[in-house]
C-alpha positions as a LaTeX table, in Angstrom:
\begin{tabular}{lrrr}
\hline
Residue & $x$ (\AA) & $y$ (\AA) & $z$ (\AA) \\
\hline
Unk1 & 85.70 & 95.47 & 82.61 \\
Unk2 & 83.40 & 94.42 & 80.06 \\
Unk3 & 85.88 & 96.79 & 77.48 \\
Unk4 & 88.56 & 94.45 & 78.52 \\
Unk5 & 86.74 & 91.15 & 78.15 \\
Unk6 & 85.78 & 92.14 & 74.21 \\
Unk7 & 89.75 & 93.57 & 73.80 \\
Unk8 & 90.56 & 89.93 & 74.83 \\
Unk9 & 87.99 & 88.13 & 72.87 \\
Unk10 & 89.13 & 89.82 & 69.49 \\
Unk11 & 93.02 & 89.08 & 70.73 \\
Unk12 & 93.32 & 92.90 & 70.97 \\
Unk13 & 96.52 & 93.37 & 73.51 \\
Unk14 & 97.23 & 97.07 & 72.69 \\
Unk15 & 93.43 & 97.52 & 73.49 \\
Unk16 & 93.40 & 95.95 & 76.35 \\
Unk17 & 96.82 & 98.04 & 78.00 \\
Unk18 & 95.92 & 101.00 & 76.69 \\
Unk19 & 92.18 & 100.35 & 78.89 \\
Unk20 & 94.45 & 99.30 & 82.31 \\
Unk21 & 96.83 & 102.06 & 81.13 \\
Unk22 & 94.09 & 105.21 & 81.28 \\
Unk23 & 91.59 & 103.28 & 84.08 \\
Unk24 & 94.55 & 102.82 & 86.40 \\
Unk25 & 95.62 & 106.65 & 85.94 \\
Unk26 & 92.10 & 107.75 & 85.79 \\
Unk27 & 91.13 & 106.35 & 89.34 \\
Unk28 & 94.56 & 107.64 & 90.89 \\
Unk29 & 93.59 & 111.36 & 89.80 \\
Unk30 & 89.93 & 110.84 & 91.00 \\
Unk31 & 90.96 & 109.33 & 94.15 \\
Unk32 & 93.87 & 112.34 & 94.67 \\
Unk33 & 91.29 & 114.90 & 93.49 \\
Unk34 & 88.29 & 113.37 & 96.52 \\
Unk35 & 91.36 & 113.74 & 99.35 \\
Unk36 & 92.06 & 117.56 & 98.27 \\
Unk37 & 88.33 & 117.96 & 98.20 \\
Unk38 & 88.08 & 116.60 & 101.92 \\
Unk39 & 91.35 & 118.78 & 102.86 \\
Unk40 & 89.48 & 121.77 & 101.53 \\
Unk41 & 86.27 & 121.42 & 102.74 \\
Unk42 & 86.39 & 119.80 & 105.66 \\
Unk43 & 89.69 & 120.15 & 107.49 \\
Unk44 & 90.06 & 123.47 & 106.27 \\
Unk45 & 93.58 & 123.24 & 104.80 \\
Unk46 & 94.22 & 125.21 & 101.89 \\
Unk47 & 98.59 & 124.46 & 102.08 \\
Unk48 & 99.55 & 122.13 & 99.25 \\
Unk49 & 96.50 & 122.50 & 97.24 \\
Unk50 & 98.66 & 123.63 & 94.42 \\
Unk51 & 101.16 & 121.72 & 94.76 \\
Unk52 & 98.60 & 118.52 & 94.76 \\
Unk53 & 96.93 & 120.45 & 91.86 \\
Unk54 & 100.09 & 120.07 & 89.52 \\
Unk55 & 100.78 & 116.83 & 90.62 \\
Unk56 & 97.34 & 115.99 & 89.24 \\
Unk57 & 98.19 & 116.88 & 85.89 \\
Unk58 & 101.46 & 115.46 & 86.20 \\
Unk59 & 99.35 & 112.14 & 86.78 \\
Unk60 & 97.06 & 112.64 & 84.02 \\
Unk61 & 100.19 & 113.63 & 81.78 \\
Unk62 & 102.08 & 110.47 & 82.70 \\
Unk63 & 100.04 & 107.73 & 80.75 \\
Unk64 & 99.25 & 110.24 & 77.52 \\
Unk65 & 103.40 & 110.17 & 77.43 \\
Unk66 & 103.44 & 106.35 & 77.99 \\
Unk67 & 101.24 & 105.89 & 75.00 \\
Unk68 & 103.11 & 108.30 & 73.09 \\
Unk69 & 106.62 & 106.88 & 73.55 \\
Unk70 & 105.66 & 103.20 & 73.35 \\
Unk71 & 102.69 & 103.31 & 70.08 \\
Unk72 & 103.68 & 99.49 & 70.00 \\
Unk73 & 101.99 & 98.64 & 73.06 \\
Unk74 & 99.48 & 101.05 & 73.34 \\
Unk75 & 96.85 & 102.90 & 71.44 \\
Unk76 & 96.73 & 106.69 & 72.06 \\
Unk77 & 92.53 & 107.44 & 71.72 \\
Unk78 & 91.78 & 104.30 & 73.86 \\
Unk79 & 93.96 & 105.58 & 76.87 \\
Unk80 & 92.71 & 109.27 & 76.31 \\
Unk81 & 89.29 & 108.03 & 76.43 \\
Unk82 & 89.68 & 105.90 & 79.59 \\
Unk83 & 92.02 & 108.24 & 81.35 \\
Unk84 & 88.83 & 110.44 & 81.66 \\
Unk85 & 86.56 & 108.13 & 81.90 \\
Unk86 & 86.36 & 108.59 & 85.68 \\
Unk87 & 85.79 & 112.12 & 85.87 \\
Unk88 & 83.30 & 111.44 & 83.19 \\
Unk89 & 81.59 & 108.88 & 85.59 \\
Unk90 & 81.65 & 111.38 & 88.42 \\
Unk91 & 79.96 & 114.38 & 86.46 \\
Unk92 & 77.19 & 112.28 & 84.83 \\
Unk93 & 76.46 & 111.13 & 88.42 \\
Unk94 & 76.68 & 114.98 & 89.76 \\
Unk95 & 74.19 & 116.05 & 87.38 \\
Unk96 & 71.67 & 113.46 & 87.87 \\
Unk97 & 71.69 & 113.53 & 91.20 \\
Unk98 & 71.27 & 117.72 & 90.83 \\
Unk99 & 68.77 & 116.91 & 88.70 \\
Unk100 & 66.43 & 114.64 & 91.01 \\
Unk101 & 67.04 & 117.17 & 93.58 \\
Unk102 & 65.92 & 119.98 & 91.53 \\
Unk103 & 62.95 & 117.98 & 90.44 \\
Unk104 & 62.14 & 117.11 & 94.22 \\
Unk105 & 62.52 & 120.55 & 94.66 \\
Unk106 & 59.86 & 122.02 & 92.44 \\
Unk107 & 57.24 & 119.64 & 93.05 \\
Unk108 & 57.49 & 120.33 & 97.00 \\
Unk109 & 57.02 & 124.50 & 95.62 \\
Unk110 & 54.28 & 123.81 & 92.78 \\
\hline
\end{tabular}
């Protein structure tokens, strides 16, 4: 958000839909990737996971194309960086949260 507020402030348009471009994308992959999670793990159903798997990529591949084919509205790095930015997000949080237990961990064993 606050990427989008400076994009606006220095009348950066490309900036700004290249950020919705890659956050919009980013959060539909995350959001597909936490359901197949929850079908594997918890209900057990292992069916479509590939198919769900390549229409992950397909998602990720869609706005990298959309930048591509239309440079004059977007910029390419900007929607690479916030097409992962989710995942990125999600694996920082992993490991901290790995790390407090860990931490937890060893004090409670000395």
């Amino acid at each position: 958000m606050g990427c989008c507020i400076a994009a606006l402030f220095f009348n950066d348009f490309k900036a700004i839909n290249s950020i919705v471009l890659g956050s919009v994308f980013s959060l539909m992959a995350i959001n597909q990737l936490e359901r197949d999670q929850f079908k594997i793990l918890i209900q057990k159903n292992k069916k479509f996971i590939f198919i769900s798997f390549i229409f992950r990529l397909c998602l990720l591949a869609l706005p990298i194309i959309i930048a591509l084919k239309y440079i004059a509205y977007f910029k390419f790095w900007i929607v690479l960086v916030f097409l992962f930015s989710s995942q990125l997000i999600f694996i920082i949080n992993e490991l901290i949260k790995n790390y407090f237990h860990y931490k937890k961990r060893m004090d409670e064993d000395g």
